[in-house]
N, C-alpha and C positions, 0 to 999 in steps of 0.2 A: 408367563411362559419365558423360558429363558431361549432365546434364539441359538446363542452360541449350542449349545447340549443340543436342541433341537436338530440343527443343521449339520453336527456330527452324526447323529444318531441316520439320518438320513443316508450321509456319505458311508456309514459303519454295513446300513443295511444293504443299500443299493450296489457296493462294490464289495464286499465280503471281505474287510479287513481285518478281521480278527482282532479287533482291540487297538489297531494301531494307528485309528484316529485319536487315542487320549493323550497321543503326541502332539498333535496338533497347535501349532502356532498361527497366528496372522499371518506369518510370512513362509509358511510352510509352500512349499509349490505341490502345483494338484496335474493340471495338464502336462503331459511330455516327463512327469516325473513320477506318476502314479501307477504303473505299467495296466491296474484295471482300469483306471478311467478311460477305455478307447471311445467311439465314435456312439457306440450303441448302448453306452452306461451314460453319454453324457444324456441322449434321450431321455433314459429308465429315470435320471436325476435330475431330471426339469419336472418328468411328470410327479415326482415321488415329492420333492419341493412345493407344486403345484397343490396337491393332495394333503400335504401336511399342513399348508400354513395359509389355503382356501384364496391362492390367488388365481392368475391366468398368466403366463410368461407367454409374450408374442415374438415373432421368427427375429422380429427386429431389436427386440432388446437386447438379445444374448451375441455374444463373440467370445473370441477364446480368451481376451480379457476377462472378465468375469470368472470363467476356471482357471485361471492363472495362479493364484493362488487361497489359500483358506479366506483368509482376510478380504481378498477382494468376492468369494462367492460370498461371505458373511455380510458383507456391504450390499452387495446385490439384493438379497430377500430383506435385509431392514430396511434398506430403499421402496421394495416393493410392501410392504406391511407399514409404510409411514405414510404409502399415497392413499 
């Protein structure tokens, strides 16, 4: 499984970007700079992350870190698929 593709494909579906996750760098910024990612996409994309990649994300692991940017969400779910 290649996570990187994975976890666009995720971000592609859940905030309706039309293609313009295949820009996407590591240092891409996601919160404050994604104008869909508001409050109630970050939800749809915890569960839709959850659902994809057969983990559990608890209230306590996530901050606005971790959406901060592509690179730090990518860090996040390989974190979570290496515990």
């Amino acid at each position: 499984m290649d996570i990187k593709n994975e976890v666009l494909s995720v971000l592609e579906e859940v905030l309706s970007l039309k293609g313009r996750s295949s820009q996407f760098t590591p240092n891409t910024p996601l919160l404050g700079a994604i104008p869909e990612l508001d409050s109630m996409a970050v939800v749809a994309l915890i569960t839709s992350l959850e659902e994809r990649f057969g983990f559990i994300i608890d209230d306590d692991e996530i901050d606005g870190t971790v959406f901060a940017t592509f690179g730090a969400l990518l860090s996040f779910v390989q974190g979570k698929l290496d515990s």
